[in-house]
VEXDREN-2710 file (C-alpha; in Angstrom, 1 decimal):
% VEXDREN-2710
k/r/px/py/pz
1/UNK/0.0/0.0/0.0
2/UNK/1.1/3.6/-1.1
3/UNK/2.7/5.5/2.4
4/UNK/-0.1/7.8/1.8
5/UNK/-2.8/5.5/1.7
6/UNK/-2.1/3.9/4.9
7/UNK/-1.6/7.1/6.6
8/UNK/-4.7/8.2/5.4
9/UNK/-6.0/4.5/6.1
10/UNK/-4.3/5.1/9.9
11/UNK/-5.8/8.1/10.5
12/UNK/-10.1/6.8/9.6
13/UNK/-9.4/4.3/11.9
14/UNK/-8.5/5.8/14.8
15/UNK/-10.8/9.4/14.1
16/UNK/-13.8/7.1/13.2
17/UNK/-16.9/9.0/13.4
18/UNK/-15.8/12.0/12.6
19/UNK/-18.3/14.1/10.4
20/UNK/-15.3/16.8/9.0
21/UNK/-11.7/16.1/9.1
22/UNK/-10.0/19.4/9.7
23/UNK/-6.1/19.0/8.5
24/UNK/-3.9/22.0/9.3
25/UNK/-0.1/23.1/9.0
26/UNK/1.4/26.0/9.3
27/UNK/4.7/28.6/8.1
28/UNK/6.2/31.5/9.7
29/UNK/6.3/34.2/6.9
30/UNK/9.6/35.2/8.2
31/UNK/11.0/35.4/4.6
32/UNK/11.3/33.4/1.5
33/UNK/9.8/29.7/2.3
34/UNK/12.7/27.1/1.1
35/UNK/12.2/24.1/-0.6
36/UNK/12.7/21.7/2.8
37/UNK/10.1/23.8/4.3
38/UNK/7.4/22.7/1.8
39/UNK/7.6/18.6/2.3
40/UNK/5.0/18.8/5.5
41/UNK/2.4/21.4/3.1
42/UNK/2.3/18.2/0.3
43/UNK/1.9/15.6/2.9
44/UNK/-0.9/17.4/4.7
45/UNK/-2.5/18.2/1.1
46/UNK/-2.0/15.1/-0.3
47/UNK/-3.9/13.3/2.8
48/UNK/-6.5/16.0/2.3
49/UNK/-7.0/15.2/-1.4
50/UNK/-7.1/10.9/-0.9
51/UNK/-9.7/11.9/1.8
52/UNK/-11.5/13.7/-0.4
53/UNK/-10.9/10.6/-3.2
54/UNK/-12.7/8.6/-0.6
55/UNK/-15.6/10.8/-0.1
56/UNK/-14.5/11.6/3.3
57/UNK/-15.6/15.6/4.5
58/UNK/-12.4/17.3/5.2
59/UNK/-10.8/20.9/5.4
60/UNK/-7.3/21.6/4.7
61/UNK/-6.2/24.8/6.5
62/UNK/-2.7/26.3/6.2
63/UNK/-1.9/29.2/8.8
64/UNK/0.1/32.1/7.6
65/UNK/1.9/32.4/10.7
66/UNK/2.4/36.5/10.9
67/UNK/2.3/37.2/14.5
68/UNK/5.9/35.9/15.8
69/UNK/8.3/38.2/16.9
70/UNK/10.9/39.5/14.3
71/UNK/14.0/38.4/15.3
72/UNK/16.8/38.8/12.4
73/UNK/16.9/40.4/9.1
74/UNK/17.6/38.1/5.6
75/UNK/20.6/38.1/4.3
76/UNK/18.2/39.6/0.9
77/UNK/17.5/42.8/2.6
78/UNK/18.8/45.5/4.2
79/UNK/19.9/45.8/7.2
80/UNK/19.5/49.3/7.8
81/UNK/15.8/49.3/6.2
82/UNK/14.6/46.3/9.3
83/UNK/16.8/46.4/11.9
84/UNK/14.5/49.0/13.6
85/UNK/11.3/46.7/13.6
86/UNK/13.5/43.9/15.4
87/UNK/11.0/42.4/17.9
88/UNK/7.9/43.3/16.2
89/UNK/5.2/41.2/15.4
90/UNK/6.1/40.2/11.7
91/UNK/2.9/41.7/10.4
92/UNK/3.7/44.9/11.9
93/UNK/6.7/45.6/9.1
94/UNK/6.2/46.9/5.8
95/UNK/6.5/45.2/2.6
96/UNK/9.9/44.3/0.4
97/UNK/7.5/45.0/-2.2
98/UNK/5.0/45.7/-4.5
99/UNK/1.8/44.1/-4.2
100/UNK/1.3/43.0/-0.7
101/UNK/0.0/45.1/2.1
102/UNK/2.9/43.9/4.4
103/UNK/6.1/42.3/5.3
104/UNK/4.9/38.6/6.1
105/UNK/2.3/38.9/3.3
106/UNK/4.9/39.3/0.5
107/UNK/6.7/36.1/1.1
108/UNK/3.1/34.1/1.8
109/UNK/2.0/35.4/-1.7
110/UNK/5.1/33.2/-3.5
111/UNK/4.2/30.1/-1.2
112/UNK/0.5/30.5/-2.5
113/UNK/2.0/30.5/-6.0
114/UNK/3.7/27.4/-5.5
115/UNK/0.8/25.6/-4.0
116/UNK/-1.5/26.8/-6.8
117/UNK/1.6/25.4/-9.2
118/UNK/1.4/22.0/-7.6
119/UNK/-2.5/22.0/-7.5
120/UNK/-2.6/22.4/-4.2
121/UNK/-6.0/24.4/-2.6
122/UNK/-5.9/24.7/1.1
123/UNK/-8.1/27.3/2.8
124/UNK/-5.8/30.4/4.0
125/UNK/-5.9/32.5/7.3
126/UNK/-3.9/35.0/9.0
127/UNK/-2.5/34.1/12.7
128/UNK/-2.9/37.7/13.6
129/UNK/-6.6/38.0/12.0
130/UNK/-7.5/35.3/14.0
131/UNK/-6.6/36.6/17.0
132/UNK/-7.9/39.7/16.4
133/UNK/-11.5/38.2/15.5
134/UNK/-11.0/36.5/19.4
135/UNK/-10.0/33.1/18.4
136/UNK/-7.5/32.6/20.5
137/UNK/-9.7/34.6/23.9
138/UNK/-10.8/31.9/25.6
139/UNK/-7.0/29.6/25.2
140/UNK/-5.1/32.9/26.3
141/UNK/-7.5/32.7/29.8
142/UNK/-7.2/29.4/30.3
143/UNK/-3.4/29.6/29.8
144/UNK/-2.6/32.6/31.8
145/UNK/-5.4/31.1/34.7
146/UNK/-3.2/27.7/34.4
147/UNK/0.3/29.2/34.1
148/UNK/1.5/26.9/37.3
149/UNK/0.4/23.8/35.5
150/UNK/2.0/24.8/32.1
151/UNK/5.1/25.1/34.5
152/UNK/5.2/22.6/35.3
153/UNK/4.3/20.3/32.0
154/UNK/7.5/22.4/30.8
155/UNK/9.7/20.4/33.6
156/UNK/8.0/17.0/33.7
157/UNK/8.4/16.5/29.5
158/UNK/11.7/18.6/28.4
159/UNK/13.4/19.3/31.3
160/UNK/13.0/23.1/30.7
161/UNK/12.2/24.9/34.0
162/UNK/10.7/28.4/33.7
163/UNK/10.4/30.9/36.8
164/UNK/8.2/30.8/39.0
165/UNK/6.4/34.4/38.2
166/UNK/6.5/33.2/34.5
167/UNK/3.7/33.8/32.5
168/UNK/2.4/32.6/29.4
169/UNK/1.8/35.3/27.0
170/UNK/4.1/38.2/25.4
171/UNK/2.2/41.0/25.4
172/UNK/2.4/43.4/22.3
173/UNK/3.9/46.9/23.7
174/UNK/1.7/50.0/23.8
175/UNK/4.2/52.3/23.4
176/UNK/6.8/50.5/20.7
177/UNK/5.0/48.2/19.2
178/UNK/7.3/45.1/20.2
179/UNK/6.0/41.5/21.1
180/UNK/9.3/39.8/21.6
181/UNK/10.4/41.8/24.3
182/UNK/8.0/42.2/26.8
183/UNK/7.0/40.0/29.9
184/UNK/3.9/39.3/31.3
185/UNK/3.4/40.0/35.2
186/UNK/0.4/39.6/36.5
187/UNK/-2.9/38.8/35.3
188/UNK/-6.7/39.8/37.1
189/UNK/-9.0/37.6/35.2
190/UNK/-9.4/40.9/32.7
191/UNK/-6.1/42.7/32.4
192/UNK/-2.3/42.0/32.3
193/UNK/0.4/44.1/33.6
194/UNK/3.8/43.6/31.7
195/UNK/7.3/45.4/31.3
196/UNK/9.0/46.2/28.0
197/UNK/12.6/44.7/29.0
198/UNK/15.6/46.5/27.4
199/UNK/17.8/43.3/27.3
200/UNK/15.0/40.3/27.7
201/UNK/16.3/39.3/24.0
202/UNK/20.0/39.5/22.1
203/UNK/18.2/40.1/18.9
204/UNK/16.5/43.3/20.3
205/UNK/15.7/46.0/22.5
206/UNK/12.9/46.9/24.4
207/UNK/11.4/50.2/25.1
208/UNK/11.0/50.0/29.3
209/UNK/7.5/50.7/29.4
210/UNK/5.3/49.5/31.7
211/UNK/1.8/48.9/30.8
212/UNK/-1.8/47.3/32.0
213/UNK/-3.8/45.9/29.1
214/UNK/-6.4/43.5/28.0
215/UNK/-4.8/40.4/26.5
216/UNK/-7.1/39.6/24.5
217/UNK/-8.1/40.3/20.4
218/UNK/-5.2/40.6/19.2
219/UNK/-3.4/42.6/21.7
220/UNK/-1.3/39.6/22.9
221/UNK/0.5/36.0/21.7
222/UNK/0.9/32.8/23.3
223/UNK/4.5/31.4/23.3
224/UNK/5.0/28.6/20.8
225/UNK/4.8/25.8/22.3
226/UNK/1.4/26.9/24.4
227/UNK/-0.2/28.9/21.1
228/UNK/0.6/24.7/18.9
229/UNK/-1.5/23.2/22.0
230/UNK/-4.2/26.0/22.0
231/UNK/-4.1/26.0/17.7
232/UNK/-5.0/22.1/18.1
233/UNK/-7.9/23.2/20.2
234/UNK/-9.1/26.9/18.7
235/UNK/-9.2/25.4/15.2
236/UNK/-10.4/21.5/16.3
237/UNK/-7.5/20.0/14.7
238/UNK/-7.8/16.1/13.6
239/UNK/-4.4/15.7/11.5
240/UNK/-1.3/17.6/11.8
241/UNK/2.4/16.6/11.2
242/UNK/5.9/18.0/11.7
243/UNK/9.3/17.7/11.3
244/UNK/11.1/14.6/13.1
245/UNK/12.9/16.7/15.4
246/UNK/9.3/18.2/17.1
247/UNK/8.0/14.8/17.6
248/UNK/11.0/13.3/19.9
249/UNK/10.4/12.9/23.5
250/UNK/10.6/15.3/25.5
251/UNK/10.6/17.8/22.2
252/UNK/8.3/20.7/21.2
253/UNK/5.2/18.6/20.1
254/UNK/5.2/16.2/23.1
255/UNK/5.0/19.7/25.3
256/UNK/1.7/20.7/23.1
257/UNK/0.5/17.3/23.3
258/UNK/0.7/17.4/27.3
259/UNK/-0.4/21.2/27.0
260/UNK/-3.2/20.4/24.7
261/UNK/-4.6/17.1/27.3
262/UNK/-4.4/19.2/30.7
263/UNK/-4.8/22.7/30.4
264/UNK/-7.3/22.8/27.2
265/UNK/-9.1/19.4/27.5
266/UNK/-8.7/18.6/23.9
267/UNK/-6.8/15.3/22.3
268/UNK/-4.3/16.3/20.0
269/UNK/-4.3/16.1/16.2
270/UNK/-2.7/12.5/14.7
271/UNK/0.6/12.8/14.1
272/UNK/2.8/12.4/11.2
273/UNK/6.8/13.0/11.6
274/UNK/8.6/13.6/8.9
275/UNK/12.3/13.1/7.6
276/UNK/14.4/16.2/6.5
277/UNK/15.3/17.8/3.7
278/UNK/19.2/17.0/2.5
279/UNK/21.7/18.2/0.3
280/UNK/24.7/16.8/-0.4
281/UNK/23.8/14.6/3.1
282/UNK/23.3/17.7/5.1
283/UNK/19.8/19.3/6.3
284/UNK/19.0/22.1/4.3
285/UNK/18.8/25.1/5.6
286/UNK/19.1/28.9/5.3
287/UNK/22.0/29.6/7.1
288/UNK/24.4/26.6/5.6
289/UNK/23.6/28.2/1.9
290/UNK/22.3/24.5/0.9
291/UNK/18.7/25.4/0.6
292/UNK/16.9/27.0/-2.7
293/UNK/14.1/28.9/-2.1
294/UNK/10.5/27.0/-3.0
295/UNK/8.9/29.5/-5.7
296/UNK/12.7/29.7/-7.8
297/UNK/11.9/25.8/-8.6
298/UNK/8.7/26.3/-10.0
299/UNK/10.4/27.6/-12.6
300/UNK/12.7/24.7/-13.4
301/UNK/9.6/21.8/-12.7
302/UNK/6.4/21.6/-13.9
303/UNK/3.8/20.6/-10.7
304/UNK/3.6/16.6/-11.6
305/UNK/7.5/16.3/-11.4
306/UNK/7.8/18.9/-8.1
307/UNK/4.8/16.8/-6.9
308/UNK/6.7/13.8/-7.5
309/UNK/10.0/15.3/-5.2
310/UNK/8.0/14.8/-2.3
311/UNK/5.8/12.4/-3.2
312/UNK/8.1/9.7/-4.3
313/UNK/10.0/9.0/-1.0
314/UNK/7.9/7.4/2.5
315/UNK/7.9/10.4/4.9
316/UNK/9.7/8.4/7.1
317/UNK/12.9/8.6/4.1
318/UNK/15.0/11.7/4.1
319/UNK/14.9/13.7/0.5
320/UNK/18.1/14.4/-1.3
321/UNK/17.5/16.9/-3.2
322/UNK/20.1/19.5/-5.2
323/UNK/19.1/21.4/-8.2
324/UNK/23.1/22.0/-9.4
325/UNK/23.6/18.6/-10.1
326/UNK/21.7/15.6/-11.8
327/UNK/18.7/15.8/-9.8
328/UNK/16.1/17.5/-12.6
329/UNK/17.2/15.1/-15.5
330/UNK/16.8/12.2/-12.8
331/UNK/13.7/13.4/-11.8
332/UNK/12.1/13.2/-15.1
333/UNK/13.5/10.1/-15.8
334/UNK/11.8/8.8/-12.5
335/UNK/8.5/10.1/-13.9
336/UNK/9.2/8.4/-17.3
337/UNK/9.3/5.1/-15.5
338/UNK/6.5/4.9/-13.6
339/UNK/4.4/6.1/-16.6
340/UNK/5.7/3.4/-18.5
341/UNK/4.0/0.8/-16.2
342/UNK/0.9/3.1/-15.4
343/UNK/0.2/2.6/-19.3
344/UNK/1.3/-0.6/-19.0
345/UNK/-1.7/-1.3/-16.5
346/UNK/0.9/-2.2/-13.6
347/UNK/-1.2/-2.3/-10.3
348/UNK/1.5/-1.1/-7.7
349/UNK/2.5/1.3/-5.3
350/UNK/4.5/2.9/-8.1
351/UNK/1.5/3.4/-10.6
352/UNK/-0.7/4.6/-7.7
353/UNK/2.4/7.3/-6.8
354/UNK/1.7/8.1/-11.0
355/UNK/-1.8/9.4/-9.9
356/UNK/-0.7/11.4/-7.0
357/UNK/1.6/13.5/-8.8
358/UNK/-1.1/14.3/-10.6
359/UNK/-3.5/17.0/-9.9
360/UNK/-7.3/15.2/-8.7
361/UNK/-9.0/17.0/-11.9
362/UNK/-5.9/15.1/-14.2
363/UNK/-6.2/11.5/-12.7
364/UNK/-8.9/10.5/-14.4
365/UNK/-7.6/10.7/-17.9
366/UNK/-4.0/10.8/-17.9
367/UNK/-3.1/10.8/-21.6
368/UNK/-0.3/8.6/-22.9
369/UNK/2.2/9.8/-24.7
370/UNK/5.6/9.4/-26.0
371/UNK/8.4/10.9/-23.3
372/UNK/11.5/11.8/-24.4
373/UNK/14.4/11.8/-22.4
374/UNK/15.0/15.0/-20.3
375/UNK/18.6/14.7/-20.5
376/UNK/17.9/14.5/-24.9
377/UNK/16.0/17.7/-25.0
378/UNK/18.5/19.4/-22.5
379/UNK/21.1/18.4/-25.3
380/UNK/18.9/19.2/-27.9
381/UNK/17.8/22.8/-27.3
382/UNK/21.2/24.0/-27.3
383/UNK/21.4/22.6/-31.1
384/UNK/20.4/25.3/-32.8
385/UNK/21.2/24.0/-36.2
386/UNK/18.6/21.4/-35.3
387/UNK/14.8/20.9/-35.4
388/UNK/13.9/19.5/-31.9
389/UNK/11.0/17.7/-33.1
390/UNK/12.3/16.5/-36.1
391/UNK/14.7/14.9/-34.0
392/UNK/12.0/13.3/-31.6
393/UNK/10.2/12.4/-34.4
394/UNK/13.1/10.3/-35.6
395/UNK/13.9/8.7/-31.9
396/UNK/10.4/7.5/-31.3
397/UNK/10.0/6.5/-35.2
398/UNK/6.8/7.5/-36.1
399/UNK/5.1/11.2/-36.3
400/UNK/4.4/12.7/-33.1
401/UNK/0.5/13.2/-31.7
402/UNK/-1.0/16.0/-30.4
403/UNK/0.0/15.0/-26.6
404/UNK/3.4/14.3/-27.7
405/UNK/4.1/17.6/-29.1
406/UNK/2.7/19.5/-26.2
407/UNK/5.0/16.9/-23.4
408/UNK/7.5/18.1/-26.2
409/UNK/7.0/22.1/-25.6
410/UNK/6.8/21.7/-21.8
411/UNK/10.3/19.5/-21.9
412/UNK/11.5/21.6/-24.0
413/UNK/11.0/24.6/-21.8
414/UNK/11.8/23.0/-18.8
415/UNK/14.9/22.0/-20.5
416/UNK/15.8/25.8/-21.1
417/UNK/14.9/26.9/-18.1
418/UNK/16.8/24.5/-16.1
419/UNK/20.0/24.8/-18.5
420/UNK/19.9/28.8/-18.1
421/UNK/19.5/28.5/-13.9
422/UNK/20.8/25.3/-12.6
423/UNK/22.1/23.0/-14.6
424/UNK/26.0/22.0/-14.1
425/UNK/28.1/22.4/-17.0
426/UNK/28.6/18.7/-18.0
427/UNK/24.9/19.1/-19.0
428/UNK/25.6/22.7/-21.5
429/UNK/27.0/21.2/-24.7
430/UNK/28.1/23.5/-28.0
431/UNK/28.5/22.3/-31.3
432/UNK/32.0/23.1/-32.9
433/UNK/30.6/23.3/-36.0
434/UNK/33.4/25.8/-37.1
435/UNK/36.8/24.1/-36.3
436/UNK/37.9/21.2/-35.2
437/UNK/38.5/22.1/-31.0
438/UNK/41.9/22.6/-30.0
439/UNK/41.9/19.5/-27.5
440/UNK/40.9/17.2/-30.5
441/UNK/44.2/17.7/-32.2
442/UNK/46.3/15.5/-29.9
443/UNK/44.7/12.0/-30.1
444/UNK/46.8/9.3/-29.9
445/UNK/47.5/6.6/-33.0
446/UNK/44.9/4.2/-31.2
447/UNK/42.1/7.2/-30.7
448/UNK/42.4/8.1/-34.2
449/UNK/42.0/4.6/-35.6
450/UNK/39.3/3.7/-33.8
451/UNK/37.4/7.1/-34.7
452/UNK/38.3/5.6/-38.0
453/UNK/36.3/2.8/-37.6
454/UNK/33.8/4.4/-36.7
455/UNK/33.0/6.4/-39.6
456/UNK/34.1/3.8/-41.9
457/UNK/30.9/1.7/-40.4
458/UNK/29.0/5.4/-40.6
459/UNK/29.4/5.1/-44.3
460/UNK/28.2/1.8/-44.7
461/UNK/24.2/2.6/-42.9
462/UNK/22.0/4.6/-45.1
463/UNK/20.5/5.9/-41.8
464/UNK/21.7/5.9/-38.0
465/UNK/20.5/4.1/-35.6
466/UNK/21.1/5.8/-31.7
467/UNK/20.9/2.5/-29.6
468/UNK/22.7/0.0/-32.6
469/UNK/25.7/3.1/-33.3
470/UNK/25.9/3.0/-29.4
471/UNK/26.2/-0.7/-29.7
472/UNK/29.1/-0.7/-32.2
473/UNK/30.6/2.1/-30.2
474/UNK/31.2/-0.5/-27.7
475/UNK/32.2/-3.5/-29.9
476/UNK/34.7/-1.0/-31.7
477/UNK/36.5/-0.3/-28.0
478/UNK/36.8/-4.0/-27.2
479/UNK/38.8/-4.1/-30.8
480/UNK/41.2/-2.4/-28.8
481/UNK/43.2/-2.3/-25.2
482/UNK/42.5/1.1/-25.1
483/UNK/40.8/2.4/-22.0
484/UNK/36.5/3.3/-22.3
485/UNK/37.4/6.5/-20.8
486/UNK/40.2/7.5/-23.4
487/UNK/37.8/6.2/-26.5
488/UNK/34.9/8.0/-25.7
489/UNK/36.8/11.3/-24.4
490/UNK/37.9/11.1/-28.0
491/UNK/34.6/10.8/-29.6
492/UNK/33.0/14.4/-27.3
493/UNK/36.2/15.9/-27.9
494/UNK/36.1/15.9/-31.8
495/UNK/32.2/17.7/-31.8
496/UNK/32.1/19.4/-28.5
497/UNK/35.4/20.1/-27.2
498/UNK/34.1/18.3/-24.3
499/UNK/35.6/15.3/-22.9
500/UNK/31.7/14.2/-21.6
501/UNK/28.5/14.5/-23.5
502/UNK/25.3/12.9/-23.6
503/UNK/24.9/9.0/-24.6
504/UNK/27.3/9.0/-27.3
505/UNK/25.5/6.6/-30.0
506/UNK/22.3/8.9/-29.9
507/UNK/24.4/11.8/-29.9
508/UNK/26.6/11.4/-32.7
509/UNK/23.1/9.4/-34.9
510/UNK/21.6/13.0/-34.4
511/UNK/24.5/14.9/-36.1
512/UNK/24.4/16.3/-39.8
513/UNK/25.9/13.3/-41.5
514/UNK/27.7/15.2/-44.0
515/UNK/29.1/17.0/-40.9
516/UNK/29.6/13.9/-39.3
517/UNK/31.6/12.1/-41.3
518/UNK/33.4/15.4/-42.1
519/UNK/35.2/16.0/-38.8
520/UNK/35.3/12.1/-37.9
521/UNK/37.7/12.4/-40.8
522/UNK/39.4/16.2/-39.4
523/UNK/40.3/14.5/-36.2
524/UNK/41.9/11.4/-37.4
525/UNK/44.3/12.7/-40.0
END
């Protein structure tokens, strides 16, 4: 069964009765949302989607979390234009933009656009909105009336011990307009008295004022930990996942979990931990450089193939993922596979992964078609001598359909795009159509006698054949001792001044054949 099935499966057994399944998640719109950042948004939507397959009621909310304390400025803007809104609530700073009325709604507007591009359709809200509508009254009572208890929950599950006048709720200053320095002292049932601390925080400064206020509507936040456990409650959570490193014992869900039980009465949402986000075996994130940001990728992958990023591995498997290397043309290839035995009527985990990375509206008639190799086009597009779909034509050997020309155009600018931002240069080929290159005038005796051969057996076919010339490629090296390596160096060398290129019987059966034989014979005189 399909990881998301049984989840899904998991999750109807032990909710049964339920008459709507409410699935949340949630992002801090502290700047651009990274790639790693979106794996828990596709579980939670794909779950959302199969229940909705099955007929079963639910709501997929996503939180736009705009109410946490600013606390350092990206690296992508200036200093000097945030540093003075350091420990304000994010929705309290101004735009980096155009088109967004503020700071944290700028970068949600390019995660919404990547969630539209994947076919995602979760209903959106505002942290602070809800607050300010009263959401969040009746937790931020309870919480302040229970602050002992919460105490002590803190101690018995992580170890963490707060102070005995702690209380928990930052308040958002009167007079600066900061929430991540103040601290709450007392509360009467109706009002909360708190101090705007100079040096509560490293990462910023309060103002010193001392203030009563109500802390309700808006005018106050729950720490994290307390706000997940009230969230569960305020919003009547069923499902909600997060990384691996919340879910250990002792870490920051098992603190809302306990939170959630004791002080709100309410069970918490199932859970669903998931592995990180790697590249080159590290976790991805902001500050180690490793981590593009999500919207640049829509550019490079069209939403079946980002779908099938995240969709492809358990959520229990970490995802290697690095757009500088092979990863795209890999991914694609992935894709071709699995549609291969979809169409072959293959009734497996890998052909029910096919229809996920699909849209719902697309799954019911996913049109076959003929798939050229990613890695092909990528060569292809940089040809500009050739016709691309002559040259598909001619691979698939017969004329192209309507669906096959239009998987054509969207490899095709996939391909382009993907050459132009990412791809590493053993993937950017150029014809030297001009001159033979300057590296392919040293080939040793042996090279140039076996590039010999190989146009002598050129002249014998009337047409070329990529897999059989790829074939004789081969049996032409074993004539010799000479090393794979050194023979096919040879062969890139003479057309792309290159010692690497794409599969080289293919690549050579898709040259000009006058031009083919012409500087086979250049490079071996």
């Amino acid at each position: 069964m399909f990881w998301a099935d049984k989840i899904v499966n998991d999750i109807e057994k032990k909710l049964k009765g339920k008459d709507l399944l409410v699935i949340r998640d949630e992002k801090t719109a502290s700047g651009r949302m990274l790639i790693s950042a979106m794996r828990g948004a596709v579980i939670h939507g794909i779950l959302a989607e199969i229940f909705s397959e099955k007929g079963v009621p639910n709501e997929f909310l996503w939180e736009i979390n705009d109410t946490d304390a600013f606390r350092s400025v990206p690296q992508n803007l200036k200093e000097e234009q945030y540093k003075e809104y350091l420990g304000m609530p994010l929705y309290a700073l101004p735009s980096p933009g155009e088109g967004a009325e503020n700071y944290p709604e700028f970068f949600a507007k390019e995660f919404t656009e990547v969630m539209n591009h994947m076919g995602f359709t979760p209903t959106y809200y505002r942290a602070s909105i809800a607050y300010k509508e009263g959401k969040f009254n009746e937790t931020i009572k309870t919480a302040l009336e229970n602050a002992e208890l919460i105490r002590e929950i803190y101690k018995k599950v992580s170890g963490s011990e707060k102070p005995a006048d702690w209380l928990p709720l930052f308040v958002v200053c009167e007079k600066c307009g900061k929430v991540g320095t103040t601290k709450t002292v007392s509360f009467d049932g109706e009002k909360v008295k708190y101090t705007c601390e100079k040096d509560i925080v490293v990462w910023a400064e309060g103002c010193g004022h001392e203030g009563e206020v109500s802390p309700f509507d808006g005018n106050a936040t729950l720490p994290w930990k307390v706000e997940w456990a009230a969230k569960f409650k305020v919003f009547n959570v069923d499902v909600e996942g997060g990384g691996k490193d919340l879910s250990t014992k002792g870490g920051a869900r098992d603190v809302s979990n306990h939170i959630a039980r004791e002080v709100f009465n309410h069970r918490p949402p199932f859970d669903i931990p998931y592995e990180f986000f790697l590249a080159d075996g590290k976790k991805m994130s902001t500050s180690k450089g490793n981590a593009p940001a999500a919207f640049d990728i829509v550019s490079v992958l069209p939403s079946h193939i980002y779908r099938l990023v995240f969709l492809s591995k358990n959520y229990k498997q970490a995802i290697e993922f690095n757009l500088k290397g092979d990863t795209v043309p890999t991914l694609f290839d992935t894709y071709d596979r699995i549609a291969e035995k979809y169409w072959s009527d293959t009734k497996d985990d890998f052909t029910r992964l096919f229809e996920l990375i699909h849209a719902p509206e697309e799954r019911t008639a996913i049109p076959e078609r003929f798939l050229p190799r990613f890695s092909q086009i990528a060569f292809l597009v940089q040809m500009s001598h050739m016709n691309v779909e002559d040259e598909v034509e001619k691979i698939k050997g017969e004329p192209l359909t309507e669906e096959d020309r239009k998987e054509l155009e969207n490899r095709m600018y996939y391909a382009s795009r993907w050459l132009t931002e990412y791809a590493p240069e053993e993937f950017k080929f150029e014809l030297q159509l001009d001159s033979v290159p300057e590296n392919a005038k040293q080939f040793s005796d042996e090279q140039k006698k076996l590039l010999t051969k190989v146009r002598e057996y050129i002249q014998t076919k009337d047409s070329l054949d990529g897999q059989e010339l790829h074939t004789t490629l081969h049996e032409i090296r074993k004539s010799s001792d000479i090393d794979p390596k050194e023979f096919f160096s040879a062969v890139y060398l003479s057309f792309l001044g290159k010692e690497s290129g794409p599969k080289a019987g293919w690549f050579l059966s898709v040259l000009d054949r006058e031009f083919l034989e012409k500087r086979l014979l250049e490079v071996t005189k």
